[in-house]
C-alpha positions in Angstrom: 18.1 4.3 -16.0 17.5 7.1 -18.2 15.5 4.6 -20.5 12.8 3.9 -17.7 9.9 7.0 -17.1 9.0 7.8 -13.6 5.7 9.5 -15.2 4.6 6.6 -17.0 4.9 4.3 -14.3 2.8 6.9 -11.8 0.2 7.2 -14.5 -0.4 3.7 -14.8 -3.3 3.6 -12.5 -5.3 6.2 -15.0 -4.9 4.0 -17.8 -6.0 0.7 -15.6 -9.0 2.5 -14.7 -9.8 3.2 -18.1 -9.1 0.1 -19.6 -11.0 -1.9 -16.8 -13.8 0.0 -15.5 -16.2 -2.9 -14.7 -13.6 -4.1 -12.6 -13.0 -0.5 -11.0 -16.9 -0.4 -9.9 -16.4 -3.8 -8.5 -13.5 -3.4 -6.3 -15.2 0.2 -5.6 -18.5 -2.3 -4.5 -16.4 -4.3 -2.5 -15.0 -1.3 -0.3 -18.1 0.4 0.1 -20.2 -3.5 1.5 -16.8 -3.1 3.9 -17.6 0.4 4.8 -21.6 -0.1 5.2 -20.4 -3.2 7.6 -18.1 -1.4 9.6 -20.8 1.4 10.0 -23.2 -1.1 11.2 -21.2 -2.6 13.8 -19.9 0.7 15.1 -23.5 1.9 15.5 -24.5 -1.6 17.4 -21.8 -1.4 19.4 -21.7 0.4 22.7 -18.9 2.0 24.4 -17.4 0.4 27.7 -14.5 1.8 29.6 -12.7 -0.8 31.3 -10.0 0.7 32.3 -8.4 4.0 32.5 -4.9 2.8 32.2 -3.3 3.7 28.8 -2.2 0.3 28.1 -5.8 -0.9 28.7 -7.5 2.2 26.4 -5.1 1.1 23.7 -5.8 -2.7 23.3 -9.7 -2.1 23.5 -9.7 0.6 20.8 -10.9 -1.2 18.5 -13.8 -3.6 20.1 -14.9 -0.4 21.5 -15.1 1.3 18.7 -16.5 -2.1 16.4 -18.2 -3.6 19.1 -18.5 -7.5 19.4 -17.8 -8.3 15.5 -14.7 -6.2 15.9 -12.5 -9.2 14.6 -14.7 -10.2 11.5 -14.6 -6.2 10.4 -10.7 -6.0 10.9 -10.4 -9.5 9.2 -12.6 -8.4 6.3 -10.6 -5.1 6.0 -7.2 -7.0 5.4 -9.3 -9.7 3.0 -10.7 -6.6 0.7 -7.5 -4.9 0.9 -5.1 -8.0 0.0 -7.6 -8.8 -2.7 -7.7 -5.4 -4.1 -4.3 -5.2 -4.7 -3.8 -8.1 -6.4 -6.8 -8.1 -8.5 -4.4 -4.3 -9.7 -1.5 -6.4 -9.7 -2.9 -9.2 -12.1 -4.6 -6.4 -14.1 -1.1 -5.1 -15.3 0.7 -8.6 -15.2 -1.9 -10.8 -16.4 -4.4 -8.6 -18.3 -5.9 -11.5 -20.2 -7.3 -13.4 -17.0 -10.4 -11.2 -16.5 -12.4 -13.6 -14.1 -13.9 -12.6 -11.0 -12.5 -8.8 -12.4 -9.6 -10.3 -11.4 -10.2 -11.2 -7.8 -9.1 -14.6 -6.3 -8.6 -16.0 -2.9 -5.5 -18.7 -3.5 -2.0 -19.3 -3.1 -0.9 -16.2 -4.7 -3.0 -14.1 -2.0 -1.6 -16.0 1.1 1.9 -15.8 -0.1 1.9 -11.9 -1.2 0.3 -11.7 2.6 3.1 -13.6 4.0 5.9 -11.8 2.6 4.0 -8.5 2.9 4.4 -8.9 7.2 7.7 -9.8 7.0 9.1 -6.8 5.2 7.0 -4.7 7.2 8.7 -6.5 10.2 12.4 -6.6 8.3 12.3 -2.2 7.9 10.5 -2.4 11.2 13.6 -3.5 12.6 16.1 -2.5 10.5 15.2 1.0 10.0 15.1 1.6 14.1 18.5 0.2 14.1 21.1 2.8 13.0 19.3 5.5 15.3 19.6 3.0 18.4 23.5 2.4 17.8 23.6 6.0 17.1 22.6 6.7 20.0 24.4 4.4 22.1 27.7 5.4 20.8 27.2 8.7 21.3 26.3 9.0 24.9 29.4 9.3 26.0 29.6 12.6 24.1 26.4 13.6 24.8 27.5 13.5 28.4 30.3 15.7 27.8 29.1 17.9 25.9 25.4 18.2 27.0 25.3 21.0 24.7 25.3 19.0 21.3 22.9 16.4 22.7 20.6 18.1 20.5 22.4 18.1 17.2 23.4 14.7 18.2 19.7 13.6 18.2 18.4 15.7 15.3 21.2 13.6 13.2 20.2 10.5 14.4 16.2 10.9 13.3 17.3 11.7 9.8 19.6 8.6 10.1 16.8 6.9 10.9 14.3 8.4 8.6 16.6 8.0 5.3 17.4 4.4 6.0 13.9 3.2 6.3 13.0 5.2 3.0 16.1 3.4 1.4 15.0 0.2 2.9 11.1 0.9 2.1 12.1 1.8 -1.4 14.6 -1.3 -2.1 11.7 -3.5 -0.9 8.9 -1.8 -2.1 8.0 -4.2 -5.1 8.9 -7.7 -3.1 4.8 -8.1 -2.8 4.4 -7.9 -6.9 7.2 -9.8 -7.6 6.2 -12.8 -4.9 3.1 -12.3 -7.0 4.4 -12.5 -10.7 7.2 -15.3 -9.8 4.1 -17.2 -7.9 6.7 -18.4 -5.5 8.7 -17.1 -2.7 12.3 -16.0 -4.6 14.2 -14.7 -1.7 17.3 -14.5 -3.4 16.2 -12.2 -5.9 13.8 -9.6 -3.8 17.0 -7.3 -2.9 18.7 -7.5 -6.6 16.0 -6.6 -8.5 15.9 -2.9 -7.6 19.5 -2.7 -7.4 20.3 0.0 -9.7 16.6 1.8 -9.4 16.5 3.4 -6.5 16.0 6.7 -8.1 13.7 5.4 -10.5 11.5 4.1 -7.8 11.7 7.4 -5.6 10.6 9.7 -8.4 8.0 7.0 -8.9 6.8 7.4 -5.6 7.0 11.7 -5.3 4.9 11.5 -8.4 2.2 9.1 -6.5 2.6 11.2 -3.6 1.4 14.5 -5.8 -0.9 12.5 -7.7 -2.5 11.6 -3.8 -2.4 15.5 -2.6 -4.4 16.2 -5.3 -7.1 13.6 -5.3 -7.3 13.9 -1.4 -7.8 17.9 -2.1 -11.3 17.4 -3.4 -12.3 14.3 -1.6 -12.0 16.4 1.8 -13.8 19.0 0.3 -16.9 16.7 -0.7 -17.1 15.4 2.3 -16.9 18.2 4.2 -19.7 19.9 2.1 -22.0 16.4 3.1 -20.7 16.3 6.6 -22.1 20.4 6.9 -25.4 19.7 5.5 -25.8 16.5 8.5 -25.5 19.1 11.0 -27.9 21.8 9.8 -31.3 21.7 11.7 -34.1 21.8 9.2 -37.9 21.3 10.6 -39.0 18.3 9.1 -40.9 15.2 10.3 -38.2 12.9 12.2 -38.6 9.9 9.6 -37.3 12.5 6.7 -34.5 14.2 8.3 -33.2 10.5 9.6 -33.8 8.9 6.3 -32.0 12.1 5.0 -29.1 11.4 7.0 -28.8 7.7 6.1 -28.3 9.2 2.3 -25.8 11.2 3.4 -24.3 8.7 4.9 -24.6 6.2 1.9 -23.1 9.0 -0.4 -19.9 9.5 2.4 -19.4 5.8 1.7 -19.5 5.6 -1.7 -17.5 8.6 -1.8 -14.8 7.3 0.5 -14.7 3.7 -1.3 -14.0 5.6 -4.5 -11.4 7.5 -3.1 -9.5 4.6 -1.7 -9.9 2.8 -4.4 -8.6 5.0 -6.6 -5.8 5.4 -4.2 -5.0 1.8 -4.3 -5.2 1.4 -8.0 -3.0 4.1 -8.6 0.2 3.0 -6.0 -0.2 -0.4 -6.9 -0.5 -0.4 -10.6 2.8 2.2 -10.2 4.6 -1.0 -8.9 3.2 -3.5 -10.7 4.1 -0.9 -14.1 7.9 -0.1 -12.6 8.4 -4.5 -11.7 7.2 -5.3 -14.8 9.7 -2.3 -17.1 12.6 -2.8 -14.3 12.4 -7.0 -15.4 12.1 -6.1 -19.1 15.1 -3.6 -18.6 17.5 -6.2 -17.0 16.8 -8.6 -18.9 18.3 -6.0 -22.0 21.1 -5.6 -20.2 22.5 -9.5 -19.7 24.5 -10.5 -22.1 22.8 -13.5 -24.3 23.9 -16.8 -23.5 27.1 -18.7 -25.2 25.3 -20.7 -28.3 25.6 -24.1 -27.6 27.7 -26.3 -29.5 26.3 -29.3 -31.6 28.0 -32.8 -31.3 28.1 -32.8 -35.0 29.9 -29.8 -35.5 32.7 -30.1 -37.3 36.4 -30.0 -35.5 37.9 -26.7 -35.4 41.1 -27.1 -37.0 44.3 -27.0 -35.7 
């Protein structure tokens, strides 16, 4: 796989943002109405401890921190995020279908959200399952020998952390492929990284280093804005409020950009490594046997 550039495929989302920077703002637009909602209904919402169990605290998190429209602002998040990612995804794939900045809500959508939750579930499962048998198989020796029960464990988290990289990594592009295939192609999700593995996982450390250094100066910004909030300045109480709600406009718009940013550049890295893995393969297989006319002459014998 020598052929295929790690660096070009983590770069992608640069030149995506340059090509299409209408689109960008738009997507950019769409996070920040998301964020401005989610604001609102955490302000309007008031705090209500109904239990002090953990179980209770933990399955009320979120209308207590949203308030009543709890649902609508967690269903919106999951409708701006599907659709973010594959208006990137249709960028790459399908640059010449530039309507709606290449936003839809169709078939495409519902099935890259389908298949989406059930390889989070499959590595969910999957991943947790060499650490369990580890486990069980060797508490017998942990019992015997209490004093490796450490080691024993240590071994099986990194067991358990490598195979769901592996497994995140072999499945990573299922959601762009479901999406370029417009169809559900089971049989071909785990073959199509076969042989990329590496590829993929220097993809990926480059994404992660692109991410460390856009999240360097987004934390900085925002901790500059956040500072100025809390300094105490004696001005009439309609300024400093109408102040702050700049401030706050300016966090969103801040924070949309950064995410969208961040979601532009992982997923135009997949859609970019799909799209030159496909092109590769399809190099590699043989052509097919020409076909041979009925009025061909005999061979002779």
């Amino acid at each position: 796989m020598s052929v295929l550039s790690p660096l070009d495929a983590a770069t992608e989302g640069f030149r995506v943002m340059r090509r299409e920077p209408r689109a960008v703002v738009a997507w950019g637009v769409l996070w920040l109405a998301w964020i401005v909602c989610a604001a609102a209904s955490t302000a309007s919402s008031r705090k209500v401890v109904l239990s002090n169990t953990a179980l209770h605290r933990t399955s009320w998190e979120i209308f207590e921190r949203f308030g009543p429209f709890a649902a609508l602002v967690v269903a919106l998040f999951f409708l701006v995020l599907g659709g973010t990612v594959i208006a990137v995804y249709r960028a790459i794939l399908q640059p010449q279908d530039r309507r709606f900045f290449f936003m839809r809500l169709g078939r495409d959508e519902f099935r890259v959200a389908i298949i989406s939750v059930a390889a989070f579930v499959l590595v969910a499962v999957f991943g947790g399952a060499p650490g369990f048998l580890l486990v069980m198989f060797a508490s017998p020796i942990m019992a015997a020998v209490p004093a490796l029960a450490r080691e024993i464990g240590e071994l099986g988290a990194w067991v358990t952390v490598g195979l769901e990289i592996w497994l995140c990594v072999r499945l990573s592009l299922i959601a762009v492929e479901t999406f370029a295939e417009h169809r559900f192609h089971l049989s071909a999700y785990w073959p199509l990284t076969k042989g990329s593995y590496w590829y993929l996982i220097f993809c990926y450390i480059i994404i992660l280093l692109v991410f460390i250094l856009l999240t360097i100066p987004y934390l900085l910004i925002v901790g500059m804005f956040s500072s100025i909030a809390f300094v105490k300045i004696k001005v009439a109480g309609i300024v400093w409020r109408s102040a702050l709600l700049l401030i706050a406009f300016i966090l969103a718009a801040i924070t949309a950009a950064y995410w969208v940013s961040m979601l532009v550049m992982f997923c135009a890295c997949q859609a970019y490594a799909y799209r030159v893995i496909v092109d590769h393969q399809a190099k590699l297989e043989p052509p097919p046997p020409p076909l041979v006319s009925a009025r061909s002459p005999m061979p002779p014998r």
